[in-house]
C-alpha positions as CSV (number, residue, x, y, z in Angstrom):
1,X,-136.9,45.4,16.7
2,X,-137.9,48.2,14.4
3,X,-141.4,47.7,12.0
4,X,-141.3,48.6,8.8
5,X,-144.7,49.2,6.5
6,X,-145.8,50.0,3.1
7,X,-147.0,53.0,1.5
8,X,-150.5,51.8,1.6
9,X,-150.4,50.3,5.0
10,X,-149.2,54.2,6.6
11,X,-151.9,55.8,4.4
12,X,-154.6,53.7,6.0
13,X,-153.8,54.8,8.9
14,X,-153.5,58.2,8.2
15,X,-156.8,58.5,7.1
16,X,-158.5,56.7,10.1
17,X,-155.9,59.5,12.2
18,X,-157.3,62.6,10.0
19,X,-160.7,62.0,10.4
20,X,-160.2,61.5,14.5
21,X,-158.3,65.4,14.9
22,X,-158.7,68.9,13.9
23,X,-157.7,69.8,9.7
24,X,-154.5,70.2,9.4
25,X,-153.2,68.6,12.7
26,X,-151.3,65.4,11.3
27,X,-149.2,67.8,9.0
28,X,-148.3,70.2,11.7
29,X,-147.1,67.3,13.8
30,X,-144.9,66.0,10.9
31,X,-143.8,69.2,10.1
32,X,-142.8,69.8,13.6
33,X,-140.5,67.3,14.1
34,X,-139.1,67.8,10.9
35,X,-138.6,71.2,12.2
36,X,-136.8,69.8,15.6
37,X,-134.1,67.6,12.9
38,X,-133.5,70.1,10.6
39,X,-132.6,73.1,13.9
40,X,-130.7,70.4,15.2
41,X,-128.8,69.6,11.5
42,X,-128.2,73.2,11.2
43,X,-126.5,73.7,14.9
44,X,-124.0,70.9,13.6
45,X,-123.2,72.5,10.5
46,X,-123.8,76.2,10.6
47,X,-123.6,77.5,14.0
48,X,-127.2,77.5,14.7
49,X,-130.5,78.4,12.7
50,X,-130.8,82.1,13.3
51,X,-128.6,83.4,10.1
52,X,-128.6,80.5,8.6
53,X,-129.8,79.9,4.8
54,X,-132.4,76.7,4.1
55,X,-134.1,75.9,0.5
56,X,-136.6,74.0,0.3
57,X,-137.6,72.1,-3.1
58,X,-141.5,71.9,-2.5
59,X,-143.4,69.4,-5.1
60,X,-147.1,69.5,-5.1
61,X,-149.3,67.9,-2.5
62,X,-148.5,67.3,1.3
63,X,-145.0,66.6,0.9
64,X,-144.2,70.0,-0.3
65,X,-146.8,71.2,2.5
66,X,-144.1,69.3,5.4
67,X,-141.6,71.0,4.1
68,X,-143.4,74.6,4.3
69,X,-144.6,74.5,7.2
70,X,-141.1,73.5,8.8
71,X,-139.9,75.9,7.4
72,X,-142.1,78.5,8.7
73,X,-141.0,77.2,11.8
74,X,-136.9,77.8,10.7
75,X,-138.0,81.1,9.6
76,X,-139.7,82.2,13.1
77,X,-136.1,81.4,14.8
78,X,-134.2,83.1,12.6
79,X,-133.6,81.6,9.4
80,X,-133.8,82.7,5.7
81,X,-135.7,80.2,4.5
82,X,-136.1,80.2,0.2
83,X,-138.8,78.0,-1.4
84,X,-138.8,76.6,-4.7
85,X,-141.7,75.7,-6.2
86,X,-141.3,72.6,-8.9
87,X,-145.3,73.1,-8.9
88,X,-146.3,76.6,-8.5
89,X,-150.0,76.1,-8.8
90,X,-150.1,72.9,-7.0
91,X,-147.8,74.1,-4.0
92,X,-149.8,73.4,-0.3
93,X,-151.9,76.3,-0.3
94,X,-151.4,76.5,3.7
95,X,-148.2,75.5,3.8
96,X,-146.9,78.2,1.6
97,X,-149.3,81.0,3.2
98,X,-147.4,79.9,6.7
99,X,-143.8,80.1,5.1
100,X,-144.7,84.3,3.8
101,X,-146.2,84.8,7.0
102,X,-143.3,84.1,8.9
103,X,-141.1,86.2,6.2
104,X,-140.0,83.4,4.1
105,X,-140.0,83.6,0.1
106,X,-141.0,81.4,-2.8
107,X,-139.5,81.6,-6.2
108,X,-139.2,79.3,-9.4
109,X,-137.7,76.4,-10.2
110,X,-135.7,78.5,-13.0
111,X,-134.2,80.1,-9.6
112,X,-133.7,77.6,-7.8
113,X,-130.2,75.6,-8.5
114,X,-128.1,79.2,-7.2
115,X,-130.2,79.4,-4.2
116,X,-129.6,75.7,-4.0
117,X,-125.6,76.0,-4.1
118,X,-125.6,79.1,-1.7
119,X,-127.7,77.2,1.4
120,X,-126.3,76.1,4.1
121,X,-129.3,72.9,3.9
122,X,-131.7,72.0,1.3
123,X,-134.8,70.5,2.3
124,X,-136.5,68.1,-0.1
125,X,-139.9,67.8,0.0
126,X,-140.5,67.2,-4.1
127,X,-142.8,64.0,-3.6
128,X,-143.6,61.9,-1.0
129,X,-144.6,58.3,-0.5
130,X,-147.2,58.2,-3.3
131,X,-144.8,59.2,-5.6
132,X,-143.8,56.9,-8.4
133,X,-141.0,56.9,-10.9
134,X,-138.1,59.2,-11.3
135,X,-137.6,62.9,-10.5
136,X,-138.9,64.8,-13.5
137,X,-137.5,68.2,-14.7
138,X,-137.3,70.7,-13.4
139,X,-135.9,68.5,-9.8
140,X,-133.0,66.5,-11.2
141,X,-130.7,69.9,-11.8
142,X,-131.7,71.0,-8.2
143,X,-131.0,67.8,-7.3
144,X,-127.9,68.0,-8.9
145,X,-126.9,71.8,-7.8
146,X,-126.8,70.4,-4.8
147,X,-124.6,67.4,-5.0
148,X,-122.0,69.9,-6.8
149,X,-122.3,72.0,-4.4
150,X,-121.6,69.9,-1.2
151,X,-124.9,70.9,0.4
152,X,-126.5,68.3,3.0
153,X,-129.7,67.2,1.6
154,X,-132.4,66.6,4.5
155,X,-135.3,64.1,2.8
156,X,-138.9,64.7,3.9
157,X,-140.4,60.7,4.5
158,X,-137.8,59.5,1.5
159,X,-135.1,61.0,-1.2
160,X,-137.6,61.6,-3.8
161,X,-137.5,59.2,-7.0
162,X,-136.5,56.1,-4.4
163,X,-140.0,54.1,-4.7
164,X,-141.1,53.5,-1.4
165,X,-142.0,50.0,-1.3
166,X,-139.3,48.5,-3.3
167,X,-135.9,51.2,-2.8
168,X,-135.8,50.8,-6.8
169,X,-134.2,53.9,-8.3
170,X,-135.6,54.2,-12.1
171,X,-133.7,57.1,-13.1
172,X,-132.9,60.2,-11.4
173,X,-133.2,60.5,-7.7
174,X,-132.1,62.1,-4.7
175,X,-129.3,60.8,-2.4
176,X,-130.1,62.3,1.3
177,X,-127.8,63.2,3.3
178,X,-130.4,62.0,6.8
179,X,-134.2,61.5,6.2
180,X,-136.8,62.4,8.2
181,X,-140.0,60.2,8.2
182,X,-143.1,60.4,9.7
183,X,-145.5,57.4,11.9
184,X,-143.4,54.5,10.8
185,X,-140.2,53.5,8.8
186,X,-140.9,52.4,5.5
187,X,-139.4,49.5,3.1
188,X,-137.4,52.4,1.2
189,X,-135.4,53.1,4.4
190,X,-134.0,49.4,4.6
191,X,-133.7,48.5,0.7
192,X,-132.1,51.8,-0.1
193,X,-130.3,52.9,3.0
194,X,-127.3,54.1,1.3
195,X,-130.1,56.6,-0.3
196,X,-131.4,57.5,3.0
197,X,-128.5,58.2,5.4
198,X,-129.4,58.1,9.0
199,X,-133.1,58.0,9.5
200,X,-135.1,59.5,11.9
201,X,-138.6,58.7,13.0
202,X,-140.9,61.4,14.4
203,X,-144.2,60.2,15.8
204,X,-147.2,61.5,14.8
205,X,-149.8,59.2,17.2
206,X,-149.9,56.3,13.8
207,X,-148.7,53.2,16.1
208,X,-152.2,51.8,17.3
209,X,-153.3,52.2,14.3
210,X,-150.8,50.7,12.2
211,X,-151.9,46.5,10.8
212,X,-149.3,43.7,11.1
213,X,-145.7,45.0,9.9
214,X,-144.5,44.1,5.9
215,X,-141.0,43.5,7.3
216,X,-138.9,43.7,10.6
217,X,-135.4,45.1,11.6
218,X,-133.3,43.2,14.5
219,X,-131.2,45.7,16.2
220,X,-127.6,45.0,18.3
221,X,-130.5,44.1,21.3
222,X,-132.6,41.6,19.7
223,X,-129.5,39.8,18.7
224,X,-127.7,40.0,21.7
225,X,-131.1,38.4,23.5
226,X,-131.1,35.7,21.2
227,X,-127.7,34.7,21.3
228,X,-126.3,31.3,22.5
229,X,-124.3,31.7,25.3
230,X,-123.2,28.9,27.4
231,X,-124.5,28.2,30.8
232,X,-122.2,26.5,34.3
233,X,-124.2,23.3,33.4
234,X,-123.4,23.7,29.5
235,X,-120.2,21.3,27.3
236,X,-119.4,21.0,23.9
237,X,-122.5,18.9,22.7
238,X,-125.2,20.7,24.3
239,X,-124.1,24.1,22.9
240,X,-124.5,22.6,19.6
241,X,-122.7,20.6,17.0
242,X,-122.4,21.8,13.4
243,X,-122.1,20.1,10.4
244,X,-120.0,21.4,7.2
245,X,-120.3,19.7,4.2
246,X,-118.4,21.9,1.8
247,X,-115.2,22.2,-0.4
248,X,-113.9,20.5,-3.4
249,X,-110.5,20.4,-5.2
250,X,-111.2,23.1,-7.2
251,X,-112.9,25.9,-4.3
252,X,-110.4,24.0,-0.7
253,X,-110.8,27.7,0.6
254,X,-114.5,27.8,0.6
255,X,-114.5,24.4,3.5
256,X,-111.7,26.3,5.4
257,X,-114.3,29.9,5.7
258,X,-117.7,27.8,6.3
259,X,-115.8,25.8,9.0
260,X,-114.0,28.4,10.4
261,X,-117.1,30.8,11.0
262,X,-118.5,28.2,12.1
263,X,-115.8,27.5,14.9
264,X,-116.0,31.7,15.5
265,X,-119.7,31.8,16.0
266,X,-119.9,29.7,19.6
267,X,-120.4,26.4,18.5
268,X,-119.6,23.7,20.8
269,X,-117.9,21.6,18.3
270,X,-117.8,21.5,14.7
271,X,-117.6,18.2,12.4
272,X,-116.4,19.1,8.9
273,X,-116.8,16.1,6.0
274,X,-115.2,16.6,1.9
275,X,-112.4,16.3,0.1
276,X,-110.9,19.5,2.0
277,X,-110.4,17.9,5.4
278,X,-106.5,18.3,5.5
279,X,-106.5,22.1,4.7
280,X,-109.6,22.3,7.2
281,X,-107.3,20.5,10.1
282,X,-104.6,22.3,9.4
283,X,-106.3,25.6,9.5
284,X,-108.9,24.8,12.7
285,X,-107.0,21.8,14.5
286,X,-110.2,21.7,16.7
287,X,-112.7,20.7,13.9
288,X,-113.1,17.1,13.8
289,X,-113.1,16.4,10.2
290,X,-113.6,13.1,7.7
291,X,-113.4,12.9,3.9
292,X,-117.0,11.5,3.7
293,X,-120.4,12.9,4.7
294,X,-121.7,9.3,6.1
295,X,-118.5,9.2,8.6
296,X,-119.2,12.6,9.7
297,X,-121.3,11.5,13.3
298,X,-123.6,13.1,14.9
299,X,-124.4,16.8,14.5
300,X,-127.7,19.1,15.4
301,X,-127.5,20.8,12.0
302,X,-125.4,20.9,8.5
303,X,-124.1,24.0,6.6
304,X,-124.0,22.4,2.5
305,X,-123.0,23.9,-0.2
306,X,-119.9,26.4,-0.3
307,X,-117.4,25.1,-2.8
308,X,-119.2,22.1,-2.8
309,X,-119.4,20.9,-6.8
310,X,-122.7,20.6,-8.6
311,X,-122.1,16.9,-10.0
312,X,-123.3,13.3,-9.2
313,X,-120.9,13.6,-5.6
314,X,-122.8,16.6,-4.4
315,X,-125.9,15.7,-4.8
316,X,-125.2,12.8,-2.9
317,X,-123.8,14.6,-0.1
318,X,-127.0,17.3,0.1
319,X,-129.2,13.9,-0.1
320,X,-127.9,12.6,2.2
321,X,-127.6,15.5,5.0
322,X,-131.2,16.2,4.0
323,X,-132.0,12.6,5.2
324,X,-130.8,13.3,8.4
325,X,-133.6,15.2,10.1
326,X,-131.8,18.0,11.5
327,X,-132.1,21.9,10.4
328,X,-130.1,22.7,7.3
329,X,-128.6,25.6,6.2
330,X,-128.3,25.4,2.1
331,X,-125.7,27.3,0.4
332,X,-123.8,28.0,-3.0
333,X,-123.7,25.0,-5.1
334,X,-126.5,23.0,-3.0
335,X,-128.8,25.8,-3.8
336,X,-128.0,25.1,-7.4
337,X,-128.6,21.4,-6.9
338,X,-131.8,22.0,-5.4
339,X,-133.0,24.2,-8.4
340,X,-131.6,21.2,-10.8
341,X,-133.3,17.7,-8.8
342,X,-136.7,18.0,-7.7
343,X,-135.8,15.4,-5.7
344,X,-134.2,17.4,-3.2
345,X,-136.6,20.3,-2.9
346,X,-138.9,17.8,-1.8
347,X,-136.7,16.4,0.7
348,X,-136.1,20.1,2.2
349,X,-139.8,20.8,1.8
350,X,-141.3,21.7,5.4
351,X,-138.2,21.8,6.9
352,X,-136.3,23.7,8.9
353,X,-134.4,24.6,6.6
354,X,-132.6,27.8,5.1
355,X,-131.2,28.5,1.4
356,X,-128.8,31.4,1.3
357,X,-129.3,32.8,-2.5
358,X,-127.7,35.8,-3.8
359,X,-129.9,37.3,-6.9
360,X,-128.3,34.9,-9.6
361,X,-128.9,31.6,-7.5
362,X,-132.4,32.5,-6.9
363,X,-133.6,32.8,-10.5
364,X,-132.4,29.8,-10.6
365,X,-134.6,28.0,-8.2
366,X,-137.2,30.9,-7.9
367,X,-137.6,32.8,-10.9
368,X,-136.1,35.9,-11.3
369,X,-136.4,38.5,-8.3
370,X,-137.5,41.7,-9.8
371,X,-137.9,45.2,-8.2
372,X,-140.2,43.7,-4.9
373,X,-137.1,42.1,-3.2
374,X,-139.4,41.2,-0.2
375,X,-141.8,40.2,-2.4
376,X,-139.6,38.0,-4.1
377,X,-138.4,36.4,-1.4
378,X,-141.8,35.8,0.4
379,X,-142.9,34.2,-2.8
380,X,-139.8,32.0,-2.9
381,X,-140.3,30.8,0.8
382,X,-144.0,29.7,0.2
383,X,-143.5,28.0,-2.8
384,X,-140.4,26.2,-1.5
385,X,-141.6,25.1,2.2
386,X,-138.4,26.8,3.5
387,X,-136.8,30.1,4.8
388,X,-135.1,32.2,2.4
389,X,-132.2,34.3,2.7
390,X,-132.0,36.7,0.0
391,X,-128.3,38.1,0.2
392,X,-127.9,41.7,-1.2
393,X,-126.9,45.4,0.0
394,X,-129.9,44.7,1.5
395,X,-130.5,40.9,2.9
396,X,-134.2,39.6,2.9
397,X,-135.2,36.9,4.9
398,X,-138.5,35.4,4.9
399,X,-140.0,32.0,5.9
400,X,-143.0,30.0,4.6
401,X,-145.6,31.8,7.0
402,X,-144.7,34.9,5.3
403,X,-142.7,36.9,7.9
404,X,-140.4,38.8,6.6
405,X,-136.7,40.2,8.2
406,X,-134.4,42.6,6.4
407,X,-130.9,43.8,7.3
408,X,-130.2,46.6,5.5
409,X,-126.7,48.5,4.6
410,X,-125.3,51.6,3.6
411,X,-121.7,49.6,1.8
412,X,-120.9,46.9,0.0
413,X,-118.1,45.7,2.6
414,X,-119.8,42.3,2.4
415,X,-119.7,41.9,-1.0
416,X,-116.4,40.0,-1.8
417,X,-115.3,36.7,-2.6
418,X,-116.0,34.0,0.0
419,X,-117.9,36.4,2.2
420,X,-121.1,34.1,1.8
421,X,-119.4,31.0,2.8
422,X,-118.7,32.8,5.9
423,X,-122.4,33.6,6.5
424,X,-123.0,30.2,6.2
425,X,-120.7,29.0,8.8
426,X,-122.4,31.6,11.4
427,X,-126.0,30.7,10.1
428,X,-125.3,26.7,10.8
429,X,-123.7,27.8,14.1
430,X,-126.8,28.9,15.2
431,X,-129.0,26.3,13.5
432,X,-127.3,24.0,15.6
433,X,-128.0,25.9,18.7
434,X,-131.8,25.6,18.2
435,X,-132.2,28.7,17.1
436,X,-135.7,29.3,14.4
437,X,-134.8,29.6,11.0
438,X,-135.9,33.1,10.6
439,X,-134.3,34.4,13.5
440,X,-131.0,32.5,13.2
441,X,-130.5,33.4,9.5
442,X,-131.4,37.2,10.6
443,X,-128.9,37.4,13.5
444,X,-126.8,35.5,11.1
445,X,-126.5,37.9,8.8
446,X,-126.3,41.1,11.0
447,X,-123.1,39.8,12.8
448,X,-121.7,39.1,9.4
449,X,-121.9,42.6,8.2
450,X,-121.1,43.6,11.6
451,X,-117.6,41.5,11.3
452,X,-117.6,43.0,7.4
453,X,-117.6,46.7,8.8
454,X,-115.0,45.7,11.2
455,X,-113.1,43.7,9.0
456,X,-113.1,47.0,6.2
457,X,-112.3,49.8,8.5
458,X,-112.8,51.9,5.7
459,X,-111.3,49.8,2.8
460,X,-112.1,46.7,1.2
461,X,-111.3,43.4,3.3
462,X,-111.1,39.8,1.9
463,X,-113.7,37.1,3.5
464,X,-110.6,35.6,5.7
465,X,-110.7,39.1,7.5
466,X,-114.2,39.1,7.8
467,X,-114.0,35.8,9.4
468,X,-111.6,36.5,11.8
469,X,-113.5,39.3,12.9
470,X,-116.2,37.5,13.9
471,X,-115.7,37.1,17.5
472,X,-115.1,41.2,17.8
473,X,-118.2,41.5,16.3
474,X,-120.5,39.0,18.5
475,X,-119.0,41.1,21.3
476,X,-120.3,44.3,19.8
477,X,-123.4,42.9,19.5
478,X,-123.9,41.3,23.2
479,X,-122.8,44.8,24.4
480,X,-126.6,46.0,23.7
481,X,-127.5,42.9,26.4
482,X,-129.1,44.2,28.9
483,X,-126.9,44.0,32.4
């Protein structure tokens, strides 16, 4: 499980770190193991670092002064190593004393974008994670220079112009080819990954001094440990029964995806109930499946929602699985139902419960989500009494208590028709196993992009594909188990 923190939460720290070591240390540590990543880039794409060409866009303050004093370093094994100053006066006054030390250069901005398209790696170290807006001239040509030009952009602690708490790009910005960050990973890493590229984390001695995390990331391993697997004394009811409520005459296919993800995900039987129950039999013959909620029988938790219809019928079905006591996982057209009848927000208040919202959805039951995406949904979960799944590129969960989970992704592979009923299949899957709501609608939604990647292989896939890869994907995931 990785930690994620704000801007503010890693500058505390900092400070409390400064004042305990020698001036100057914390930036040489940083700048360090920037130093390590960028040697390392440069062995993959040019040979080595000795003869190798590096720019570095330096902004003012100790961004800037990272990226000087890793390159100093480059320079010492054998780099050329070019500065541009966006801020000549404001440039870390160290920092740029080390890089002409070691036999490096500085130059203008004006210079900058054909030293830019002739490197071999530009470093950029324009702001940091106190910056706020977008790049300002002169960094969005050098930006650009280097985009043209095909040159791998290393980011210092984020692409600059990406805000750090929120991953909102205002304007112009950088895209990174990998970042390096520095003490922890911050919210910008996981809302704007695709920003980012791969991230790597040095430490710099911030981790006892870091508060409670803003967010958390679950990895292959903390899936795979939560998973439900069944044991020699385990059958079909005590690995858990699901529920589907879903489907309608005019959305059959969204009852045959819920169901069928749900059948893919483990569970130990699955009980579907609408007016889709002869397409669901004939496409999962081992669903047992009625054309009314009330016949349904017993089950240890209900997906509602995909396809379902948002008139007098549906409510009655989400009223009537909300009576029933067990977790619920709320989807598509329920979530619309809640937002319309008070009635059933109160009946899901307090509950374990789990609405699946994509952006549009949750305006309508929670106001409109804004820039803060975790904010947003933190909001949403304590004024609602439930856990809320925020679906985007990058998925929020968060539950009344205010914890907070994000799965994060660098494509859209997800993002097609249908592809959310399928999340809700795997989501009441594992609702019915026992799992918390948090967790369940986490692990839920990493094994659905993980069956989205797989399901793509490169191109777009339709939400039948994705479904069917489930099953590759769970094994994927309980490959990080331990043996």
């Amino acid at each position: 499980m990785r930690a994620v923190f704000t801007a503010q939460q890693i500058r505390d720290a900092e400070r409390v770190l400064i004042d305990r070591l020698p001036a100057g240390t914390l930036m040489r540590r940083a700048a360090f193991g920037l130093a390590v990543h960028l040697a390392r880039i440069l062995g993959e794409r040019a040979g080595g670092v000795a003869g190798s060409r590096v720019v570095l866009l330096v902004g003012a303050g100790d961004n800037g002064g990272d990226a000087l004093w890793a390159g100093a370093e480059l320079r010492r094994r054998g780099a050329s190593v070019t500065a541009v100053l966006l801020a000549p006066d404001r440039a870390h006054p160290a920092g740029l004393a080390a890089l002409r030390s070691a036999g490096g250069r500085a130059i203008p901005a004006a210079r900058g974008a054909d030293a830019v398209a002739r490197s071999d790696l530009v470093v950029d170290g324009i702001v940091g994670i106190s910056g706020r807006g977008a790049l300002r001239d002169p960094a969005p040509a050098l930006a650009d220079a280097a985009a043209e030009a095909g040159v791998p952009v290393v980011a210092v602690d984020l692409p600059s112009g990406v805000d750090t708490d929120t991953g909102v790009v205002a304007g112009s910005a950088v895209t990174a080819t990998e970042t390096v960050t520095f003490g922890a990973l911050k919210p910008v890493h996981v809302l704007a990954a695709a920003r980012c590229g791969p991230v790597h984390l040095v430490d710099i001695g911030l981790g006892p001094l870091l508060p409670e995390p803003h967010a958390t990331v679950l990895d292959d391993a903390d899936v795979a440990a939560g998973w439900p697997l069944p044991g020699p004394t385990d059958d079909k009811y005590t690995q858990g029964v699901t529920g589907v409520a879903a489907g309608s005459a005019t959305y059959p296919g969204a009852a045959v995806l819920a169901t069928g993800a749900a059948v893919l995900a483990t569970s130990g039987m699955v009980r579907f109930a609408g007016t889709a129950a002869d397409g669901v039999r004939a496409a999962w013959p081992e669903v047992v499946a009625t054309d009314d909620v009330a016949d349904a029988g017993q089950v240890q938790a209900w997906t509602v929602g995909p396809g379902l219809g948002t008139d007098a019928g549906g409510h009655r079905v989400v009223e009537f699985v909300a009576g029933r006591g067990v977790p619920l996982c709320v989807d598509a057209d329920a979530i619309t139902l809640l937002a319309q009848h008070r009635d059933l927000r109160d009946a899901v208040r307090g509950r374990p419960v789990v609405i699946t919202p994509h952006d549009r959805e949750f305006a309508r039951v929670a106001g409109e989500v804004g820039d803060d995406r975790i904010g947003a949904a933190r909001r949403a979960a304590a004024d609602l009494g439930v856990t809320v799944l925020l679906k985007g590129n990058a998925t929020v969960v968060a539950d009344p208590g205010g914890r907070v989970l994000v799965h994060s992704s660098v494509g859209s592979w997800a993002a097609t028709a249908g592809s959310g009923d399928v999340l809700s299949g795997i989501l009441g899957a594992l609702l019915a196993a026992g799992r918390e709501p948090a967790w369940a609608a986490a692990a839920a939604t990493h094994v659905h992009g993980r069956a989205a990647g797989l399901a793509a292989a490169g191109a777009p896939a339709p939400a039948s594909a994705i479904q069917a890869h489930i099953p590759a994907a769970i094994r994927a995931v309980l490959a990080a188990r331990p043996a």
